[in-house]
N, C-alpha and C positions, 0 to 999 in steps of 0.2 A: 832341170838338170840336163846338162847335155848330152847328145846319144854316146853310146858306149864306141871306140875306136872299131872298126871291123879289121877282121885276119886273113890280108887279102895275100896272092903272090903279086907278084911286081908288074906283072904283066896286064893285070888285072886293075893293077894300081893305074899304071898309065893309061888305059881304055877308060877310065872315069876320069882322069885329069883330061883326056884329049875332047871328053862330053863337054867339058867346063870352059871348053875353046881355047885349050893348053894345043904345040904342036910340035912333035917329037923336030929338036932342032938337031940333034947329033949325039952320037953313043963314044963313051967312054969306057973303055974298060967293058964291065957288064954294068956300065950306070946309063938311064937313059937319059939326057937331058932334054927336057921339054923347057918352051918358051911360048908367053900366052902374046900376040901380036899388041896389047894395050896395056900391059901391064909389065912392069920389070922386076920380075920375079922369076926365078930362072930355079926349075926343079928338079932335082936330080935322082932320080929312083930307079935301085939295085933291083937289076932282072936275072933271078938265077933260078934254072928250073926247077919246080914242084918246090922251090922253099916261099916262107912269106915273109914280109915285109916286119920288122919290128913295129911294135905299134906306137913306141916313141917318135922312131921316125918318123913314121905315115903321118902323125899327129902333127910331125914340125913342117911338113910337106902342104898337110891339110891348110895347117896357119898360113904359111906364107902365100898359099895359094889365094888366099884373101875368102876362101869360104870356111864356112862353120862344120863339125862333123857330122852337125845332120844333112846339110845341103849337100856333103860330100856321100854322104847314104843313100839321099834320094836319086842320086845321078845313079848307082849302081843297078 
């Protein structure tokens, strides 16, 4: 069974995408968008302080990111 989604802030969120060789290409709004240099997946994850990230999202972030939620645990 897969690991359980973690309840991260956003911020926190993108310091484990940037682990996974993600690299903050530009902010929107309060959205950051990361881009991984080999891949074209392009992520965008809400940074608002002390709130966390839904974990639908994170999960559809996780996906597209091309890793599984536990690889996405172990970076943490």
């Amino acid at each position: 069974m897969p690991g359980k989604v973690p309840r991260l802030t956003g911020e926190k969120a993108v310091d484990t995408f940037c682990k996974a060789g993600y690299v903050w290409h530009h902010t929107t709004g309060s959205h950051r968008i990361l881009k991984h240099p080999d891949k074209s997946a392009r992520l965008s994850i809400p940074v608002h302080a002390g709130c966390t990230v839904g974990v639908g999202l994170l999960r559809k972030q996780i996906r597209l990111s091309g890793l599984t939620v536990d690889e996405f645990i172990a970076l943490l």
